[in-house]
C-alpha positions, 0 to 999 in steps of 0.5 A, a space after each residue: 834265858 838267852 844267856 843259856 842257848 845252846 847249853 842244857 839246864 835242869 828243871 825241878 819238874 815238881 816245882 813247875 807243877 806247883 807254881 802252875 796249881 796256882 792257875 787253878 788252885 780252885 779245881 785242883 781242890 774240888 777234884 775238878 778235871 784240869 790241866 792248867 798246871 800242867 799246861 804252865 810246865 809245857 808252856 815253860 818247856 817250849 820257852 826254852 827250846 824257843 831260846 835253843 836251851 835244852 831242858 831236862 826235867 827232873 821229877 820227884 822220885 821215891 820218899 826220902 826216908 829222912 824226909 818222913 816227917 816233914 813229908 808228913 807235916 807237909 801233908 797235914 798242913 796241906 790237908 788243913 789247907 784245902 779243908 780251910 779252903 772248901 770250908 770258906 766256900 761252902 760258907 761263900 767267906 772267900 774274896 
C-alpha cells in the first residue's frame, strides 16, 4: 500500500461490504442486527488514509438493464444459499 501514498485509488465500495459479510455471515442471514461488514470497510478506509492514500469509494449504482438476468441468477442462487443455510441450522448439520 505504501507504493500509492500520496495518490488517490478507487475502491469497489460493494466488494469491501461482501468480503466483510464473511465475518458475520451467520447474523446477516437470521435478520440479526450487525455492523461487522461494515465495520471491515472502516477498518480498510482508515488503512489507507494511515499509509496517506486517498480513497474513494465507488458503490453500485442503479441495475444494469443488460445485467437483468444475471442480476436475477445471483439473486436466486443467493435465495437458495441462505434457505440451504437456515436449513442446516435448524437441523444443527453445520460444522
Amino acid at each position: 500500500v505504501r507504493e500509492f501514498a500520496k495518490q488517490t485509488v478507487v475502491v469497489d465500495g460493494s466488494a469491501w461490504l461482501h468480503r466483510g459479510a464473511f465475518a458475520c455471515a451467520r447474523d446477516l442471514a437470521m435478520g440479526v442486527a450487525t455492523t461487522r461488514h461494515l465495520d471491515f470497510c472502516v477498518h480498510m478506509t482508515k488503512m489507507l488514509l494511515h499509509y496517506d492514500v486517498t480513497p474513494i469509494i465507488v458503490l453500485d449504482g442503479m441495475p444494469l438493464p443488460a445485467k437483468e438476468k444475471t442480476n436475477a441468477e445471483r439473486r436466486k442462487a443467493r435465495d437458495s444459499n441462505r434457505e440451504m443455510g437456515l436449513e442446516a441450522l435448524r437441523q444443527k448439520d453445520f460444522q
